[in-house]
Structures are given as C-alpha cells and as structure tokens.
C-alpha positions in Angstrom: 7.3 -34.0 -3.3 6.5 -32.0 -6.2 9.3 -30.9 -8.6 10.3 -27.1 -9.1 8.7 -25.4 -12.1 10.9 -24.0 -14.9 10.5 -20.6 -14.0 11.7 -21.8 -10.2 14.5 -23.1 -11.5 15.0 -20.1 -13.9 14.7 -17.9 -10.7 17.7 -20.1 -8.6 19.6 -19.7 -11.6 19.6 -15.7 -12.0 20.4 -15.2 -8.6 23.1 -17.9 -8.8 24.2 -15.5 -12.0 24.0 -12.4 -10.3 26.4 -13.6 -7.4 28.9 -14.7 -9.6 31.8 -12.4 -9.5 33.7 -13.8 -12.3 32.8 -15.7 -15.4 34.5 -19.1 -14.5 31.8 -19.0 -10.8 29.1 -19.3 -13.4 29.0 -22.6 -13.8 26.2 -23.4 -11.3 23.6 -21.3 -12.7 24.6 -22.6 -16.3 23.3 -26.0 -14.9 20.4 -24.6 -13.5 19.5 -22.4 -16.4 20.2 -25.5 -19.1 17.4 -27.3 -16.9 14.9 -24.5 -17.2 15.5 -24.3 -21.2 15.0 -28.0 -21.6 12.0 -28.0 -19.3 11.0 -25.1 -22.4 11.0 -21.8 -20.2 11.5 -19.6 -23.1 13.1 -17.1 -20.7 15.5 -19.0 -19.9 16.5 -20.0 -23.8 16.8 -16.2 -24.3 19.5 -16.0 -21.2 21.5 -18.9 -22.7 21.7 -16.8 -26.4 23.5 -14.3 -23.9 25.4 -16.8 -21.8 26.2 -18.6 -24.9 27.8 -15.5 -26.6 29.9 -14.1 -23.8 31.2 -17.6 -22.1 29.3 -17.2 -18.7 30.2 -20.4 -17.1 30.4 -22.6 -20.0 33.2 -22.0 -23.2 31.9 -19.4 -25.7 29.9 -21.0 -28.7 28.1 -18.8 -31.0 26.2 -21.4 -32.3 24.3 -22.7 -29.4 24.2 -18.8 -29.1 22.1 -18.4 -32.0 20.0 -21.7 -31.5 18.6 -20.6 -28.0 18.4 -16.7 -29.5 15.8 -18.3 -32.6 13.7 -21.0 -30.2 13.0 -17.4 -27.5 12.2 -16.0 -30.3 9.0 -18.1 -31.6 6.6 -16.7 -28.4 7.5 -13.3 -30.2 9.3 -12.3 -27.7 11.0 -8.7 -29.0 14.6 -8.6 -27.4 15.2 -12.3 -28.4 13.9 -11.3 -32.0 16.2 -8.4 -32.1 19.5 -10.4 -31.3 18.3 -13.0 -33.8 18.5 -10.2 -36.1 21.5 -9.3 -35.3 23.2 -12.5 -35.7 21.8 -12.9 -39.4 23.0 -9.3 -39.9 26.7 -10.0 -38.1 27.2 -13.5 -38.8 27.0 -14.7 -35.3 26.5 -18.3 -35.0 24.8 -18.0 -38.6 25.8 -16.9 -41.8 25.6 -13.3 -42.6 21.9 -12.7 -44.4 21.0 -9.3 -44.2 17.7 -9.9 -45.8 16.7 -12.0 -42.9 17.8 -9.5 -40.5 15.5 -6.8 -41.7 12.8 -9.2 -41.7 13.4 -9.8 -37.8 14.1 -6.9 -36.8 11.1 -5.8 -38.5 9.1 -8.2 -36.6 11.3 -6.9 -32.9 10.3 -3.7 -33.4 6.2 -4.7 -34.1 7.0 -6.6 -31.0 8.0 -3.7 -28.9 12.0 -3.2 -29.1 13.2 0.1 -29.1 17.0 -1.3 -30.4 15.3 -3.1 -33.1 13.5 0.7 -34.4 17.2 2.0 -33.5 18.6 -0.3 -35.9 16.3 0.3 -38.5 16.3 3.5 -39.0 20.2 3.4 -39.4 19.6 0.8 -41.9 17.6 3.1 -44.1 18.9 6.2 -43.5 22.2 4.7 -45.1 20.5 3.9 -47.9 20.7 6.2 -51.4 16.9 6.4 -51.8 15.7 9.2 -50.3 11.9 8.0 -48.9 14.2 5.0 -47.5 16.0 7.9 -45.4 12.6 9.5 -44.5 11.1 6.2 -43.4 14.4 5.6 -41.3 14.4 9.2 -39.5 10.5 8.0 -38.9 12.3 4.4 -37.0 15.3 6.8 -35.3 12.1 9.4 -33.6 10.0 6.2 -32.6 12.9 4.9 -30.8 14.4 8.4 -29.5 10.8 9.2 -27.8 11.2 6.1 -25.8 14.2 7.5 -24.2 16.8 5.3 -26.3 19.7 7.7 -26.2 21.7 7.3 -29.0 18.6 7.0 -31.0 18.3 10.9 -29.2 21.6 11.9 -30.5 20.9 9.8 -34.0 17.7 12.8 -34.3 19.8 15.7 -33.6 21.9 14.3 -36.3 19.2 13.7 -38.7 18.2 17.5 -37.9 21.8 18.9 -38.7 22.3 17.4 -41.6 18.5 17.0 -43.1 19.0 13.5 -43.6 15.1 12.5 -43.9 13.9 15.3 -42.2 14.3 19.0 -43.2 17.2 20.4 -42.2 15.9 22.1 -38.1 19.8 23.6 -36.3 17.2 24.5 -33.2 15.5 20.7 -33.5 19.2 19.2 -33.7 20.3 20.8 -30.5 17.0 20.6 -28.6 17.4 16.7 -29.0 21.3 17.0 -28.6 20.9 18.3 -25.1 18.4 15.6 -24.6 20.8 13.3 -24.8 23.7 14.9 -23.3 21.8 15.3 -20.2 21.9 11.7 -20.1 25.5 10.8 -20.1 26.0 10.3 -23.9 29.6 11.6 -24.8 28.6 12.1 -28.3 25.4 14.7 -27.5 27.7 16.9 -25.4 30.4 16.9 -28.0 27.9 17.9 -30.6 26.5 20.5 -27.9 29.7 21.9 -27.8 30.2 22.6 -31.3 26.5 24.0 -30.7 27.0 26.8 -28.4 30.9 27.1 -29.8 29.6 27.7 -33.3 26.0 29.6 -32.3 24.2 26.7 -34.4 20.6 26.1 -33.0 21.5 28.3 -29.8 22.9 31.6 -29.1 26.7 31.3 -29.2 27.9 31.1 -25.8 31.6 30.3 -24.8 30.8 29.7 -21.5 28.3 26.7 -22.2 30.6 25.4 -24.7 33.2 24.6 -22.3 31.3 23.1 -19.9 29.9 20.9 -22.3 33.1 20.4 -23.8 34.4 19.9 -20.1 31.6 17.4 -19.4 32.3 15.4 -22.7 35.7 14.6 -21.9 34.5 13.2 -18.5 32.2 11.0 -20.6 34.3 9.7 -22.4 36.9 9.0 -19.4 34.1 7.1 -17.8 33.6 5.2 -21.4 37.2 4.5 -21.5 36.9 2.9 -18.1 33.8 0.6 -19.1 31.2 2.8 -18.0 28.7 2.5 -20.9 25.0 2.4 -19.6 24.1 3.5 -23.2 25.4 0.8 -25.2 22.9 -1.7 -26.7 23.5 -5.4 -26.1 
C-alpha cells in the first residue's frame, strides 16, 4: 500500500487543527503536521512557525518558531519571509537585527506580501530623511491599493499630515472612509474629526456622529477580540 504524500498528511492535519476547539486538542494535528515538515512540505514548516509561536498543541518555543519560519522561507515563499522578518526585527526566537529584517522584508514584499509593503513603509516613513519618507508613503499606497486596511488608514494619515506626500485634506478623508467602511476603528475616528472639523469634507454634525457612533462600536468589538484587521 502506498504511503500518503506530505501534502496528504499536511491536509489531515489542518482539518485536525481546524476542529480543535482549544489549544491543549491540538496535539493530533501537531503529530501529523511534524510528519509532513520532516517529509519537507514546506507548507507545512510555515504552519509549525505559527503553531510553534502560539503553543497549538505542543508548549510555546520561539525558537523552533523561527527555525520552521527561515527553512518556508527558502522556496520564497512571501508570508513565511515576512514573519522571518519580523522575528529578526522583534527578537523572536532570534536576536534582534534590524538590518536583517529590512533585507527580508524586502525580499516578502518582491515576493508578493502586502504586510511586508505595510511594514516598510512604516519603517521609512519614521525615518528623518525625507526621500526615506517618500519612498515609504510609495510602500504604505502599494499595500493600501491591495485592500490592506490599516495600510488604508496609514494613507489618509500620510495625506493629513504630508508625511511623504503633499499635504491632500480631501485625499486623507477619501482613503479614511475607505477604511472605515471596512471596520477599522481608527478610519472612523479620524472620519469623525473629518466631518466634525470640515477637514477634507463639508462639515457636517450629523455624519460626525454616526461615525463617531460607529467607532465606539468598533472598538467594543476590538475589545471583545474581534480584530479581522490585525496582521499576524
């Protein structure tokens, strides 16, 4: 009888992981996913930098975390690059190099990762240099016109305050609402202030409280655990 592939096994394992209801039922897809890593299903290395990180049916161990994260990475593979890049930039299971986080999330976001172009363009527009801050308003759009929405709200921002953009009060808002329309407490906050102030918009008191209204419901949900729009 022929044995199952790694990407069967990966397969059993998911499923096994997505009717756990609990951390400590885990256990059996840890087994199966361990067995589709060392058969060298680079899928299923990337899970383990997750399962790894979190404790999901084996104790936490950012190590291991990091080792799985850096061999899914090799097939250039963007989402593994990206938490590799995080790890060197937070210290996760590797010392802090922040050098070596620019250069992988460099390569994540050639690769296709919209949190890797999210990050970067925070990364420069912190800086002091101002063609750094132009090149990092250049990351934020790239990211914020593939729907990433605090990269949305990160624009409107950039538009407001002319941080590597000329300063646009109808651009801010415009991408504001884009956001807000999406569920992110921090758009409809800023829209708010928008139509509170008449920045961007026509002031409008009306439109300000139900943005205002629909923020604070937002950020109920958040404080609940309702966060779709928070990056892994």
């Amino acid at each position: 009888m022929k044995s199952p592939s790694g990407r069967q096994i990966f397969a059993q394992a998911t499923k096994l992981y997505n009717a756990a209801r609990r951390p400590q039922a885990c256990g059996p897809g840890f087994s199966l996913l361990k067995q589709a890593a060392d058969l060298g299903l680079a899928d299923a290395h990337e899970l383990l930098g997750w399962v790894y990180l979190l404790g999901l049916g084996t104790p936490p161990n950012r190590r291991l975390s990091f080792k799985h994260y850096r061999i899914a990475a090799d097939p250039r593979r963007p989402d593994a690059e990206y938490h590799v890049g995080i790890s060197y930039d937070k210290g996760i299971g590797v010392r802090k190099d922040r050098s070596a986080a620019i250069r992988w999330m460099r390569k994540a976001a050639r690769h296709g990762s919209t949190c890797a172009l999210h990050w970067l363009g925070w990364h420069y527009l912190s800086g002091r240099n101002p063609r750094y801050r132009k090149k990092g308003f250049e990351y934020l759009l790239k990211a914020a016109n593939r729907k990433e929405i605090q990269s949305q709200h990160g624009v409107g921002i950039c538009y407001e305050r002319g941080a590597g953009v000329p300063t646009d009060a109808k651009e801010a808002c415009k991408w504001y609402l884009r956001a807000a329309k999406r569920g992110y407490p921090y758009a409809a906050d800023a829209l708010a202030r928008c139509y509170a102030t008449g920045f961007g918009v026509r002031m409008d008191k009306r439109k300000s409280a139900f943005w205002d209204k629909r923020a604070q419901h937002l950020w109920a949900r958040a404080r609940a655990g309702w966060t779709p729009w928070a990056m892994a």
